[in-house]
KOLBA-669160 format. One line per field, with one value per residue (C-alpha): residue number from 1; residue in three letters; x, y, z. Coordinates in steps of 0.001 Angstrom, whole numbers, m for minus. Layout:
seq <- NUM, ...;
type <- ALA, ...;
X <- X, ...;
Y <- Y, ...;
Z <- Z, ...;
END
This chain:
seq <- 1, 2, 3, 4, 5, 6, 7, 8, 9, 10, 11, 12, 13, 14, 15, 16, 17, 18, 19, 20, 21, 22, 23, 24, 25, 26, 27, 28, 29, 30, 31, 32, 33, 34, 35, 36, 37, 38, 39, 40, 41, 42, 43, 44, 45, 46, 47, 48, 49, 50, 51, 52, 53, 54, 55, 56, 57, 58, 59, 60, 61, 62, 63, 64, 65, 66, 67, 68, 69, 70, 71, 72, 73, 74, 75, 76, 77, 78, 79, 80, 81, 82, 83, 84, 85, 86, 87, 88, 89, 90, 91, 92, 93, 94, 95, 96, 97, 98, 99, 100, 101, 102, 103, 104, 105, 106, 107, 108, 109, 110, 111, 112, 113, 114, 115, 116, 117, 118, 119, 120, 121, 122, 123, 124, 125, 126, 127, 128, 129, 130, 131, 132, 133, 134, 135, 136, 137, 138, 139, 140, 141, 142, 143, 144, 145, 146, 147, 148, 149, 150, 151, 152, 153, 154, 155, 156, 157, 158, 159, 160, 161, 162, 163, 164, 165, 166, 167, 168, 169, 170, 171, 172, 173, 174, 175, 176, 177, 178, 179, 180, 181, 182;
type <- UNK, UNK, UNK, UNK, UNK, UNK, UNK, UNK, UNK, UNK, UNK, UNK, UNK, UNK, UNK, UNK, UNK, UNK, UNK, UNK, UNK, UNK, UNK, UNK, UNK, UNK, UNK, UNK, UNK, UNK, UNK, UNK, UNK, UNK, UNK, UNK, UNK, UNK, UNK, UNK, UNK, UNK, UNK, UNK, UNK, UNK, UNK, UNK, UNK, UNK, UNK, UNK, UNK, UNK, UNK, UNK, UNK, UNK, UNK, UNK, UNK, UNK, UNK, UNK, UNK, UNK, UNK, UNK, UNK, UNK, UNK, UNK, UNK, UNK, UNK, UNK, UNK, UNK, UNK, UNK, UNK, UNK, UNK, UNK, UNK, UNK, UNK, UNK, UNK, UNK, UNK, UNK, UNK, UNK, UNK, UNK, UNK, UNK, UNK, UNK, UNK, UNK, UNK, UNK, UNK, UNK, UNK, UNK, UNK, UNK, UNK, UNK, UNK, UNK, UNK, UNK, UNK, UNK, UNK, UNK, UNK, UNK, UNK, UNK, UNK, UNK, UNK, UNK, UNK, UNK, UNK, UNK, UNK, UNK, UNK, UNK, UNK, UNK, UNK, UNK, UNK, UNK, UNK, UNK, UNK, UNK, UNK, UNK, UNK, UNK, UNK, UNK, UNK, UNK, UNK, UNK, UNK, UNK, UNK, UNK, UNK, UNK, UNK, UNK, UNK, UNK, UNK, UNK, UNK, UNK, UNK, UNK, UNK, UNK, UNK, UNK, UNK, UNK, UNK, UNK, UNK, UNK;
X <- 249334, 250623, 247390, 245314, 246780, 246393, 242703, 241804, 243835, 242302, 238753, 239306, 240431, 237348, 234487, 236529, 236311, 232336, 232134, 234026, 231324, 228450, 229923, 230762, 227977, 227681, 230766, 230717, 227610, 229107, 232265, 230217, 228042, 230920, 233182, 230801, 232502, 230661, 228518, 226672, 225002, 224853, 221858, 221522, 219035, 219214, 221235, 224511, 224198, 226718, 226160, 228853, 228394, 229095, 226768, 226525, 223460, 222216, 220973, 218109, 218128, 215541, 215411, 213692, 214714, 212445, 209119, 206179, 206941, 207088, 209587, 210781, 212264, 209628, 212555, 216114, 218159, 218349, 220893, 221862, 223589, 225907, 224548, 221257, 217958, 216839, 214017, 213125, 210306, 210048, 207239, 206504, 203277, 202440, 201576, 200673, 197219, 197910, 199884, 203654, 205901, 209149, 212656, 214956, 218131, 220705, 224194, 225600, 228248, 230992, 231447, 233902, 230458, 228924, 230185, 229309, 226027, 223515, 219239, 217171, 214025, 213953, 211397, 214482, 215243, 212591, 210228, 206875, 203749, 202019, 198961, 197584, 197264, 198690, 201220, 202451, 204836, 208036, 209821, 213152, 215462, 218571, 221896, 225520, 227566, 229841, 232876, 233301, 234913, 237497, 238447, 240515, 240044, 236337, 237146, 236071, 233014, 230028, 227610, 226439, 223949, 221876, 220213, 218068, 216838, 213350, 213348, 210397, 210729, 209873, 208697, 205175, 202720, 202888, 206342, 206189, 208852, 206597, 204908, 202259, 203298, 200818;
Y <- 29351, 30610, 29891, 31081, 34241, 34317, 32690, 35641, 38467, 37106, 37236, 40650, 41616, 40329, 42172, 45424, 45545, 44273, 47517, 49700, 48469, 49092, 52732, 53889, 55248, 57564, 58557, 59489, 61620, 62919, 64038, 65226, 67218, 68989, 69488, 69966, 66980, 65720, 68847, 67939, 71129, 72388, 72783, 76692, 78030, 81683, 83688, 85428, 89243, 90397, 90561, 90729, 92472, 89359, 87830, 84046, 82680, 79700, 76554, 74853, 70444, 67878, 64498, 61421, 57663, 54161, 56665, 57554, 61435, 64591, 67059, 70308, 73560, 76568, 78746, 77540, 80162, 83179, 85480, 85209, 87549, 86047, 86427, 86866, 84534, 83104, 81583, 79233, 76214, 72936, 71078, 67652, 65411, 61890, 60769, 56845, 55910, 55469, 57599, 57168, 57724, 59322, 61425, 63799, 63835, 66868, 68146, 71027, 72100, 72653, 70172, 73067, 74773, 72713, 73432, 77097, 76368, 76600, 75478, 77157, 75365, 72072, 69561, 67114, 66288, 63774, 61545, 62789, 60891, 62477, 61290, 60236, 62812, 65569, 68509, 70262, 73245, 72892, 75678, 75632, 78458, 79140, 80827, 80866, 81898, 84896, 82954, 81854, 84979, 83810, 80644, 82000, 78458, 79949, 82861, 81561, 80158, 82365, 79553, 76909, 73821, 72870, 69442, 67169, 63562, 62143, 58696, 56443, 54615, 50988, 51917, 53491, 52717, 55235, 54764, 57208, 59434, 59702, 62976, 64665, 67260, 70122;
Z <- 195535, 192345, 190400, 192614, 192491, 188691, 189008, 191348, 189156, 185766, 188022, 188949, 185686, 184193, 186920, 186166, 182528, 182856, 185234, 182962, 179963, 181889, 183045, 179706, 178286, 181601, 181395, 177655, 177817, 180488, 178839, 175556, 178043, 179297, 176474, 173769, 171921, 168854, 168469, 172022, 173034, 176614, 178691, 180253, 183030, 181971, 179342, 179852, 181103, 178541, 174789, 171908, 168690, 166868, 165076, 163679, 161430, 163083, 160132, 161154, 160205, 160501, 160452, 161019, 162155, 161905, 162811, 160597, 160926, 158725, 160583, 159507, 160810, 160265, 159605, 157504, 158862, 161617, 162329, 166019, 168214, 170380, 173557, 172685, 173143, 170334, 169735, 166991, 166002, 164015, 162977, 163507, 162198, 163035, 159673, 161144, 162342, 165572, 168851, 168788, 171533, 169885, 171110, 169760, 169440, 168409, 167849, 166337, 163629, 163571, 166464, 168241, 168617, 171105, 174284, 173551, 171881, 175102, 175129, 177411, 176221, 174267, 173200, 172860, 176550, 177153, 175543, 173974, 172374, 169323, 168312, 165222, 162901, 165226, 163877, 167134, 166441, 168634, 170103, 170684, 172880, 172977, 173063, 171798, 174553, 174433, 175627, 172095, 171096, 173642, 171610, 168629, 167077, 166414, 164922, 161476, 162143, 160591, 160589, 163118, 162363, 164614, 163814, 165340, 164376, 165870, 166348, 167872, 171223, 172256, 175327, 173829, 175185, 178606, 180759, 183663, 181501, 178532, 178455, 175510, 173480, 174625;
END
């Protein structure tokens, strides 16, 4: 009886920490989502009513990961209001000669910026083909939310980076996420 027991505990054991693997990259994108830990942004559907007279210059980063891309903010800097829209745009060519399917990903710093650093408008949330040869100016809008004055831990930050790295997908050609860049 008494190996059983340990046969069916070590089982157990052994299905939970297999479940626990295959849930934690949910539940850490989760958590980032939320908290704003590692620089994650949030996702907004409209901008706060309220404005503050503080203002923060937002950096502008590019990069690029295993795809035949140029990509480049338009502008390096803009001074943001908190509270305000803002609206800025990167540039991205396909320098190969044929149609890549690529994504985008992005954080912010300092990484204590992120929960209050908010996109209206991204061309980071899904996947998007370019084709050969194309440039395709990207807009990006967005907000720093006013409830950072709250946090006195932010009271020194002047500047935020926001930075995103394009990387090209396996799944090219044409999965039913994949969408143009138009």
């Amino acid at each position: 009886m008494n190996n059983q027991r340990i046969a069916f505990l070590a089982g157990f054991g052994a299905v939970a920490m297999l479940g626990l693997a295959f849930a934690s990259k949910p539940l850490y994108d989760t958590f980032c989502r939320v908290t704003g830990f590692g620089g994650t942004t949030q996702i907004a559907t409209k901008a706060p009513e309220t404005l503050s007279d503080r203002e923060v210059t937002v950096r502008f980063d590019a990069n690029v990961a295993n795809a035949p891309l140029e990509f480049r903010p338009i502008q390096t800097n803009l001074p943001v209001q908190v509270g305000a829209h803002s609206l800025a745009f990167y540039e991205v060519t396909n320098t190969a000669p044929n149609d890549i399917s690529v994504i985008a990903s992005y954080n912010v710093t300092p990484h204590k910026t992120g929960r209050f650093f908010n996109k209206l408008e991204c061309f980071c949330f899904e996947e998007r083909i370019i084709k050969a040869g194309e440039t395709k100016k990207l807009p990006v809008l967005f907000f720093v939310d006013p409830a950072m004055n709250e946090e006195r831990n932010l009271d020194d930050v002047r500047t935020i980076t926001l930075s995103y790295t394009f990387f090209q997908t396996d799944d090219f050609p044409g999965a039913a996420k994949t969408a143009s860049l138009d």
